[in-house]
C-alpha positions in Angstrom: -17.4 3.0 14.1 -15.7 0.1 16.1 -12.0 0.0 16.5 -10.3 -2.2 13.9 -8.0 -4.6 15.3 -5.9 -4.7 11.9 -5.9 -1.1 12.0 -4.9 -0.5 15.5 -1.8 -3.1 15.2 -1.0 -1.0 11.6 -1.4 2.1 13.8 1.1 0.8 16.5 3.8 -0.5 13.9 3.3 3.0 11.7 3.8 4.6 15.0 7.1 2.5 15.8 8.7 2.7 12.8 8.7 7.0 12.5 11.7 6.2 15.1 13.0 3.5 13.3 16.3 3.4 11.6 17.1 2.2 8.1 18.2 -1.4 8.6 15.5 -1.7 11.1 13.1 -0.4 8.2 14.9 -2.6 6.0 14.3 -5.4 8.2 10.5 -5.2 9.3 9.5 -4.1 5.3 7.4 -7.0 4.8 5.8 -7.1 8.1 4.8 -3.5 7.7 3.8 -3.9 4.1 1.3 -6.9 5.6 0.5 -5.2 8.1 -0.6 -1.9 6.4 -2.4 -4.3 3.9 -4.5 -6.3 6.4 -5.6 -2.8 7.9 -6.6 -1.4 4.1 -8.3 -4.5 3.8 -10.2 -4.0 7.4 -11.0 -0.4 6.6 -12.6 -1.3 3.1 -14.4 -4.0 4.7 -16.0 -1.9 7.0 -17.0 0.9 4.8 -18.5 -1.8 2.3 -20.6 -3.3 5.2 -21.7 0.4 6.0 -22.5 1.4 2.1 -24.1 -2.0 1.9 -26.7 -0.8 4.6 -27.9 2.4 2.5 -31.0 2.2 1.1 -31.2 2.5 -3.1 -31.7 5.9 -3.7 -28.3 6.7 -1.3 -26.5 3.8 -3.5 -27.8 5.0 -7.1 -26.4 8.8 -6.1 -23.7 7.3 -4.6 -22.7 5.3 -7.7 -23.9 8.5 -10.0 -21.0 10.3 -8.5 -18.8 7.4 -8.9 -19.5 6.7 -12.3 -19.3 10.5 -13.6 -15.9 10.3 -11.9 -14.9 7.4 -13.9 -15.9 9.5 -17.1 -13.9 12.1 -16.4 -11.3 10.2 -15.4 -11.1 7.7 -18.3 -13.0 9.6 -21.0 -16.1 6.6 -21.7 -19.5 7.1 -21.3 -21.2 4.5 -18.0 -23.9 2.4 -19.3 -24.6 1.9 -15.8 -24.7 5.7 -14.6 -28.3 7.2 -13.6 -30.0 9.8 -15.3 -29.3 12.6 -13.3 -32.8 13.6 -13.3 -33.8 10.6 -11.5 -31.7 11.3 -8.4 -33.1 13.4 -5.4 -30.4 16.5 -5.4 -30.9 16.2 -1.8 -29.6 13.0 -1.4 -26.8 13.6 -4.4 -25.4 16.3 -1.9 -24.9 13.4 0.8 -23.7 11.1 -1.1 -20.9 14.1 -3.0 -20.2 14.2 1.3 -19.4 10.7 1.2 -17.5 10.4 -2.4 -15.5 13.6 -1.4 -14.2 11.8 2.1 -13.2 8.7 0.0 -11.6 10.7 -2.6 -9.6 12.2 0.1 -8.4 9.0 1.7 -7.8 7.3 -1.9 -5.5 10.3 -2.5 -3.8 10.3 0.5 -3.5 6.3 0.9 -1.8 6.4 -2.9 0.9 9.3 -2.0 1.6 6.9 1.2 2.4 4.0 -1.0 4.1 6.2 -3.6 6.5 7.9 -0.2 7.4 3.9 0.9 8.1 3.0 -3.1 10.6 6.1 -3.2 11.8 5.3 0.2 12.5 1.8 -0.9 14.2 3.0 -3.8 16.2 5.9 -2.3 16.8 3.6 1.0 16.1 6.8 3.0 15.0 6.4 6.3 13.5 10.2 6.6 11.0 9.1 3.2 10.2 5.6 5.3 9.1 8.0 8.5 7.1 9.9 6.2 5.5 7.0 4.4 4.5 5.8 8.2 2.8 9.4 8.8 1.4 9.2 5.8 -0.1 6.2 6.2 -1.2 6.8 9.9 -3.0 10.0 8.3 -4.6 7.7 6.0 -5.9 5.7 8.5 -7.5 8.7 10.3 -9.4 10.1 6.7 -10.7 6.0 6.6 -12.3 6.3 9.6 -13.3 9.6 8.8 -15.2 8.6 5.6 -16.8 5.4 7.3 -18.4 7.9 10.0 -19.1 10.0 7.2 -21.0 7.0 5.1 -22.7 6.0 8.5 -24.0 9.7 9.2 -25.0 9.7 5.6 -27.0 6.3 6.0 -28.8 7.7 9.3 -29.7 11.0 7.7 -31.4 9.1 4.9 -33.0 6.4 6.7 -34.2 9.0 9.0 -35.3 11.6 6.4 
């Protein structure tokens, strides 16, 4: 995977602002929050341009998972889910791979955002430097589950 130019500028200000002070935090708040939203936006970008390269059988496992997660999340049957029977348990292992690295990220992205909200609301500077560490960590399991959806693409293409 390329480097991200949004992600490398969020990267640097995240990096920055763990030093930063609280009016300083006060002041660059909506350049960070910008900033940290044009790299989420780069990062999802890039993973849907990978995804988009998988052939169907990767995608219908892929969106198996997805869908059963959604189930269990919000307690409705898919109309759009698989039959499990038609999915290649082979290829239902790579894609659990892939849907396990974006779980990760999705939970870690959402406890950054939920560390800057408190920060915001506490005005603590310590919760703002943790939000930024957070966030940077984010950043890392992205990039971590694009590789991850690449591999997975690759394996299956070359399978």
């Amino acid at each position: 995977m390329k480097k991200l130019e949004a992600v490398e500028n969020a990267r640097a200000i995240m990096t920055e602002g763990i030093e930063w002070g609280v009016f300083k935090w006060l002041a660059q708040k909506p350049k960070v929050r910008n900033i940290a939203d044009l790299a989420t936006e780069a990062l999802n970008n890039a993973e849907d341009s990978v995804k988009a390269t998988w052939n169907d059988d990767l995608k219908r496992a892929f969106n198996y998972l997805a869908t059963q997660d959604d189930e269990a999340s919000n307690g409705k049957k898919s109309k759009t889910r698989p039959p499990l029977k038609d999915i290649d348990p082979e290829l239902l292992a790579i894609a659990r791979g892939v849907f396990e690295a974006d779980e990760e990220r999705e939970t870690m992205r959402l406890d950054a955002e939920d560390t800057f909200a408190e920060s915001e609301r506490e005005l603590s500077v310590a919760m703002a430097r943790e939000g930024a560490r957070k966030a940077l960590a984010t950043y890392d399991l992205h990039e971590k589950a694009i590789r991850k959806a690449e591999a997975a693409g690759r394996k299956v293409a070359g399978g």
